[in-house]
C-alpha positions in Angstrom: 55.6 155.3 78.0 53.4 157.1 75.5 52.2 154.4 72.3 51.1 156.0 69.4 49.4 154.5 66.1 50.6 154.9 63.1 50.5 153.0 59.4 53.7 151.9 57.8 53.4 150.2 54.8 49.7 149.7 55.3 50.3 147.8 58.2 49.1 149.0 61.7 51.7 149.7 64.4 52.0 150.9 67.9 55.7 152.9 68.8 56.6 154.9 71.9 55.7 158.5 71.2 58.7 160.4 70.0 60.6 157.1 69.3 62.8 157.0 65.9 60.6 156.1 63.2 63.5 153.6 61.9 62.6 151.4 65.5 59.1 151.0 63.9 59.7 150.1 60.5 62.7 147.7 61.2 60.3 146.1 64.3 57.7 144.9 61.0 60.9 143.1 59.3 61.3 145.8 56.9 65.2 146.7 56.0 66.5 150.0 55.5 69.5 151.0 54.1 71.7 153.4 56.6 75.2 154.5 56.7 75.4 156.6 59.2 73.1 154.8 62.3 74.2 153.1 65.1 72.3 151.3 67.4 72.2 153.0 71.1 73.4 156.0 69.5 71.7 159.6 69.0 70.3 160.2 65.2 72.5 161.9 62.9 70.5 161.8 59.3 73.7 162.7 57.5 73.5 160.1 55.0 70.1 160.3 54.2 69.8 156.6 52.6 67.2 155.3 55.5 64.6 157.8 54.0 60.7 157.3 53.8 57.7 158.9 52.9 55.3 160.4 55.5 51.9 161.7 55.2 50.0 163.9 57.9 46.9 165.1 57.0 47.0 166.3 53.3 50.4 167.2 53.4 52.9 164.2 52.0 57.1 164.8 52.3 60.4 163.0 52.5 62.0 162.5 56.0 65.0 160.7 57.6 63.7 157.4 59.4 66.1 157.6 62.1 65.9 160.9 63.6 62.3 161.4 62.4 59.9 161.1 65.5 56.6 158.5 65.9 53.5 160.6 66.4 50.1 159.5 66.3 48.2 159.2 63.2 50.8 159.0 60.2 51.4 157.2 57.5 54.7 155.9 56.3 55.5 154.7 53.0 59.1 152.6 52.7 59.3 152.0 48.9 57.5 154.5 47.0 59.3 155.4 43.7 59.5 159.0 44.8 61.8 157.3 47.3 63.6 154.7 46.0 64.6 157.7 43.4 66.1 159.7 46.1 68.0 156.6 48.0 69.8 155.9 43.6 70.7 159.6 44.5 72.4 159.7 47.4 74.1 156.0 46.4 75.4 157.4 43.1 76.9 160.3 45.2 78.7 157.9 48.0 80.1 155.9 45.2 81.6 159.3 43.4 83.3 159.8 46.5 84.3 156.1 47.4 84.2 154.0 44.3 86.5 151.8 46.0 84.9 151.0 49.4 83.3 147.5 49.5 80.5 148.6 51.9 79.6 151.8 49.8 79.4 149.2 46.5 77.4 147.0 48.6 74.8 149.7 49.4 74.6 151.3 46.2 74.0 147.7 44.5 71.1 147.1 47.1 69.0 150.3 45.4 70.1 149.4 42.1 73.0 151.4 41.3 76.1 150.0 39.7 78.1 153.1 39.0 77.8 156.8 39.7 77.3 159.5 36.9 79.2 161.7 38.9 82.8 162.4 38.3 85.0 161.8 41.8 88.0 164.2 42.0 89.7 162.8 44.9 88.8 159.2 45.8 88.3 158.5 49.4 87.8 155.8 52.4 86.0 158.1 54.1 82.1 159.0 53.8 82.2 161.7 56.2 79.2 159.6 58.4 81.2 160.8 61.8 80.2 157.5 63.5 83.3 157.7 64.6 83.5 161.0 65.7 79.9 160.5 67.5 81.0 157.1 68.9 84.0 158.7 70.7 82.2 161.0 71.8 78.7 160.1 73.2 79.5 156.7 74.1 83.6 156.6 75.2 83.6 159.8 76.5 86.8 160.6 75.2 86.3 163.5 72.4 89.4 162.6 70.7 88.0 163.2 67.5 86.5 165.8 65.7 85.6 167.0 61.9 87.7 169.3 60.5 87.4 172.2 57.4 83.8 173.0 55.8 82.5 171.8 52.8 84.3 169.7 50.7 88.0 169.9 52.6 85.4 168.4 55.7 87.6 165.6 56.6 87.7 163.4 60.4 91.0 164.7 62.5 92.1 165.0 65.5 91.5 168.4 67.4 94.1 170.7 66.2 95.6 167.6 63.8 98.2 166.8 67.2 97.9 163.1 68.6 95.3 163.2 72.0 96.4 162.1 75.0 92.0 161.5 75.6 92.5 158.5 73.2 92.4 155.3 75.1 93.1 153.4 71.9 89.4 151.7 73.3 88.6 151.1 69.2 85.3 151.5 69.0 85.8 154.0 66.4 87.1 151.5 64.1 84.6 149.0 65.1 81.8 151.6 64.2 83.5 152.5 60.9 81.9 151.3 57.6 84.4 151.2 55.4 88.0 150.8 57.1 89.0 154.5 57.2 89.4 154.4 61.1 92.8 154.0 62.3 93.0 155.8 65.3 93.4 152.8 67.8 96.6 151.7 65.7 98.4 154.9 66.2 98.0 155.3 69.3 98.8 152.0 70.6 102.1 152.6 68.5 102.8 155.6 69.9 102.3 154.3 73.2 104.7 151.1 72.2 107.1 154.1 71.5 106.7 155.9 75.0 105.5 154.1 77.7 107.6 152.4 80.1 106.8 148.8 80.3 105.0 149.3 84.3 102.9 152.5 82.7 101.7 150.7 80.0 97.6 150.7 81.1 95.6 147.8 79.6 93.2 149.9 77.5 89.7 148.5 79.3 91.2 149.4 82.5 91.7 152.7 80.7 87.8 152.7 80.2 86.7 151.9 83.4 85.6 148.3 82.4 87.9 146.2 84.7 90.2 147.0 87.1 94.1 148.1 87.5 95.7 146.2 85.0 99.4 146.6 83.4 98.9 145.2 79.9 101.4 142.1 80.0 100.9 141.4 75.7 102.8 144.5 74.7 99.1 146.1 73.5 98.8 143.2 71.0 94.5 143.2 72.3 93.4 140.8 69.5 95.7 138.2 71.1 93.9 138.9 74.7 91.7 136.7 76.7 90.2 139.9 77.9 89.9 141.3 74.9 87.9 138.4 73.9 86.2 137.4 76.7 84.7 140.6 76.9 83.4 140.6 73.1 82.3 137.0 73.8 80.6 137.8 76.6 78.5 141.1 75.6 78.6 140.3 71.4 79.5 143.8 70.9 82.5 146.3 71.4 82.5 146.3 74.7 82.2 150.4 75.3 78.9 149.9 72.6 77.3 147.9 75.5 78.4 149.7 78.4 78.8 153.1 77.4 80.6 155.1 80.0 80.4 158.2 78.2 76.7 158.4 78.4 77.4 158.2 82.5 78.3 161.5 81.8 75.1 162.5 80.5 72.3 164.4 82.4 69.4 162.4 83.2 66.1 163.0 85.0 65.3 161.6 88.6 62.3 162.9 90.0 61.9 166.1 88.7 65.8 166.7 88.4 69.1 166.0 86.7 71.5 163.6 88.3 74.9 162.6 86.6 75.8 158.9 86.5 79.5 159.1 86.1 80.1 160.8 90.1 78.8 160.2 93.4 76.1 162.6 95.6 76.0 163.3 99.3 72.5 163.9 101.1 73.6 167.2 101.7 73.2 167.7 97.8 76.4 167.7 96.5 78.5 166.0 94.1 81.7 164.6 93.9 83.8 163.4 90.8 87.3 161.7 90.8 89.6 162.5 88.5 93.1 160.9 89.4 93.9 161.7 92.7 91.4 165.0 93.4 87.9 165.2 93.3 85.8 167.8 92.0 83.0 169.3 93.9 79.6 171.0 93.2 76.0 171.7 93.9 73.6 169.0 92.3 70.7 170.0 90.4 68.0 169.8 93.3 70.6 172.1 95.6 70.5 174.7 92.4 66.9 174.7 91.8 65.8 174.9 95.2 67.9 177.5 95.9 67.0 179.4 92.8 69.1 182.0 90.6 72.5 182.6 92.1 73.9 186.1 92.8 76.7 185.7 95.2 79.3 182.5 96.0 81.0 183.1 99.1 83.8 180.5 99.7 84.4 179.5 103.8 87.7 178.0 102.7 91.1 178.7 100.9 93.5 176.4 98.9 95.5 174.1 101.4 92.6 174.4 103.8 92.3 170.7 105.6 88.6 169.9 106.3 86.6 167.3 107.3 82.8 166.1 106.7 79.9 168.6 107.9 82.4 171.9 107.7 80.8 174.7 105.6 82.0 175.0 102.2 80.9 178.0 100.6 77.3 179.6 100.9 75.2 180.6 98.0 73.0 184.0 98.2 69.6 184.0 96.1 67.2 187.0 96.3 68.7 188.4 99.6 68.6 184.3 100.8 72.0 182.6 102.4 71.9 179.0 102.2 74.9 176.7 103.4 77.2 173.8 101.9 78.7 171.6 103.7 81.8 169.4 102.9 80.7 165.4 102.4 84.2 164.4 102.9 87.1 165.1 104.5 90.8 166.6 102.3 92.5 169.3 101.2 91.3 171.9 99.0 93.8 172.0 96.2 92.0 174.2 93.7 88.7 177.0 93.8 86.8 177.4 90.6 87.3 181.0 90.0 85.0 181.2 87.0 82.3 180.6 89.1 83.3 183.0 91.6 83.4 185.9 89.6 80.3 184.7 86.9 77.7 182.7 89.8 75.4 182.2 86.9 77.6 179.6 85.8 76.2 177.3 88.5 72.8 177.9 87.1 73.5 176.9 83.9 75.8 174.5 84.4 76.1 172.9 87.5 78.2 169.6 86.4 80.9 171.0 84.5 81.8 174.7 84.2 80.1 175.0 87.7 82.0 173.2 90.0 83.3 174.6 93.0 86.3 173.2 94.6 88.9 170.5 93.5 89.7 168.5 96.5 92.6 166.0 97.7 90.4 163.9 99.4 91.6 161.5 102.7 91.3 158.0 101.3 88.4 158.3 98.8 88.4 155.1 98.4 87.1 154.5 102.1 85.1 157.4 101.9 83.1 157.1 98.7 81.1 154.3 100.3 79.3 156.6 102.4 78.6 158.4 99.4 75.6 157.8 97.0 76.7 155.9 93.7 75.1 155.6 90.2 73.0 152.7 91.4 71.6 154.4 94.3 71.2 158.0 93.1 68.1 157.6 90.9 65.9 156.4 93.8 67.3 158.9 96.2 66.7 161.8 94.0 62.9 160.4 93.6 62.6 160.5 97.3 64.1 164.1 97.7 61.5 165.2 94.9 58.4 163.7 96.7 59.5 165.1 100.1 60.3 168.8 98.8 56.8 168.5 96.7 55.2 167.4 100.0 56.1 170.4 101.6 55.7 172.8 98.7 52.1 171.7 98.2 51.5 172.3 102.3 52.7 176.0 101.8 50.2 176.2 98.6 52.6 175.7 96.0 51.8 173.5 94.0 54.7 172.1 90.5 58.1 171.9 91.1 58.1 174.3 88.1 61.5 176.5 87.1 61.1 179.3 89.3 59.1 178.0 92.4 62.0 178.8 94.7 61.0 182.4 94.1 57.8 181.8 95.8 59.5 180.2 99.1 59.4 182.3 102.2 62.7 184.0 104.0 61.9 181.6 106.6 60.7 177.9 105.1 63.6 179.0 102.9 65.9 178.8 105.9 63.6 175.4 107.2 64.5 173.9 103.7 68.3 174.6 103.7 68.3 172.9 107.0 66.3 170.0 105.8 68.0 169.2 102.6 71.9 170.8 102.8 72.9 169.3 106.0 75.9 167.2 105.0 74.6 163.2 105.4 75.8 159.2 104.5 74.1 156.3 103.6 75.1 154.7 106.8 72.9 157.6 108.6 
């Protein structure tokens, strides 16, 4: 962690370099208003109430707290006039739009507004802040909702107005929701009252991923459930707010590459995913860099192949280079990606989605993922594998694991690395 110094309100403050500006003030007691933050949640600035004043060097402007980043050496003004002027602004406009919401009222009274001067043509619940949208999305995982039109027919939908099957009626949208215009989780649990069988009816956290198999014995009635409120008990929040399984989905640095949180690896460098009874497979992010930009995928197997662990997969050709994949588990392949076959670039710039390679029926997955590395274990791994490969880039005189350094890699450590870092390998090893 990078600190930085900054003023705020005269008052001298240290904050991680890059950091929200909103962490700083609200770590000195000061409260800003904000409509559109969540906690744990990336920026969004839409509603513009948290705004402040910031001066760097000569230069003095306005700027949204909590997507605004700490650097070193400004100075941050909370309550000028010029913006206390701007927050009456934007508080006369939500109330135009939602006279009637409690929370909007609330908010507009605290910047001393009492009514708007603008004239409201059609009343709404909604401020348009997409907390919702954003919470399904970046936290659940789900994507079940979306914004809809432009301008003002912008309204919060579902994609193509149809009811998703993606919803897991988790409600965290509503529990996000400032003013009560979320009811997503109450149609779909009604609709799933209407067509699920009593044995298919899925409690909705084992729908998450929070708890295991569980058939929902309470008809969906969750605020009547000791899990439901154990769990909100126990972590004080909505429970998908403090475990957030959609941000396992998220790329994030180990070592000086990308794992994904939400599937497991194999020491041969690739990745596995289940998604109900297949499992996808691909190339991680140190198997694609190392290997460096792809021209040719060349598949050792067809659909309905049987296979077991060590057999080659597929090989990848880079620069005139051949470099080898091996299964980490033994199945059936059910599916090829053709996408990737025909555009190989696609594993270059997106190795964890549009470039998989294979959808697998595996033998008891179960059994086999622990051989495999989890999302506890990958992190450390992938720190290992960094320092080894640097190790034996820096004895051949190169030097950063920089994009591009597998260009500089000889035919033949080339071949000593595939060796080295594709052979297929488990934890118990």
């Amino acid at each position: 962690m990078t600190a930085v110094s900054m003023k705020i309100d005269g008052r001298d403050v240290q904050a991680e370099q890059r950091s929200p500006l909103l962490l700083a003030i609200r770590s000195l007691g000061i409260e800003i208003p904000t409509l559109c933050h969540q906690d744990g949640m990336e920026p969004y600035g839409v509603c513009r109430l948290c705004i402040v004043e910031v001066k760097r060097g000569q230069r003095t402007r306005l700027v949204t707290s909590c997507n605004f980043p700490s650097e070193d050496g400004l100075e941050v003004h909370t309550d000028t006039e010029r913006v206390r002027q701007h927050r009456r602004v934007m508080a006369e406009l939500l109330l135009a739009r939602c006279p009637d919401v409690p929370k909007v009222r609330e908010l507009a009274a605290s910047v001393g507004v009492k009514k708007s001067r603008f004239a409201a043509t059609e009343p709404s619940d909604c401020v348009l802040c997409g907390l919702c949208v954003r919470v399904c999305d970046q936290m659940v995982g789900a994507s079940a909702l979306s914004f809809i039109g432009r301008g003002n027919q912008r309204v919060v939908g579902t994609p193509w107005s149809v009811d998703p099957d993606s919803c897991i009626a988790c409600g965290a949208c509503a529990y996000v929701c400032p003013t009560g215009a979320m009811h997503m989780e109450e149609q779909t649990v009604e609709r799933w009252r209407r067509e699920l069988a009593s044995d298919q009816r899925l409690c909705r956290y084992a729908r998450m991923g929070l708890i295991s198999y569980k058939i929902c014995p309470n008809d969906f009635h969750c605020s009547d459930c000791e899990i439901d409120q154990g769990l909100f008990e126990e972590l004080g929040t909505h429970p998908l707010l403090a475990m957030a399984p959609g941000l396992r989905r998220l790329p994030k640095q180990a070592g000086a590459f990308d794992v994904v949180e939400d599937r497991f690896y194999s020491q041969g460098h690739t990745w596995v995913k289940l998604s109900q009874d297949q499992v996808r497979l691909g190339m991680d992010d140190f198997a694609r860099n190392l290997v460096g930009p792809v021209e040719k995928l060349s598949l050792h197997v067809q659909p309905n192949d049987v296979f077991k662990p060590g057999d080659p997969a597929l090989s990848v050709t880079s620069k005139g280079r051949r470099a080898t994949v091996y299964f980490p588990i033994s199945g059936t392949v059910a599916h090829i990606n053709q996408s990737v076959l025909d555009e190989p670039s696609l594993l270059d710039e997106d190795c964890y989605q549009r470039g998989w390679l294979l959808s697998i029926r595996p033998d008891d997955f179960y059994a086999q993922s622990r051989l495999l590395l989890d999302r506890d274990e990958v992190a450390a791994w992938m720190e290992e594998q960094t320092q080894k490969l640097a190790q034996f880039l820096k004895i051949k005189g190169i030097s950063e694991l920089t994009p591009g350094f597998a260009e500089k890699i000889s035919q033949q450590d080339f071949a000593r690395l595939g060796d080295e870092f594709f052979k297929t390998g488990t934890k118990s090893e």
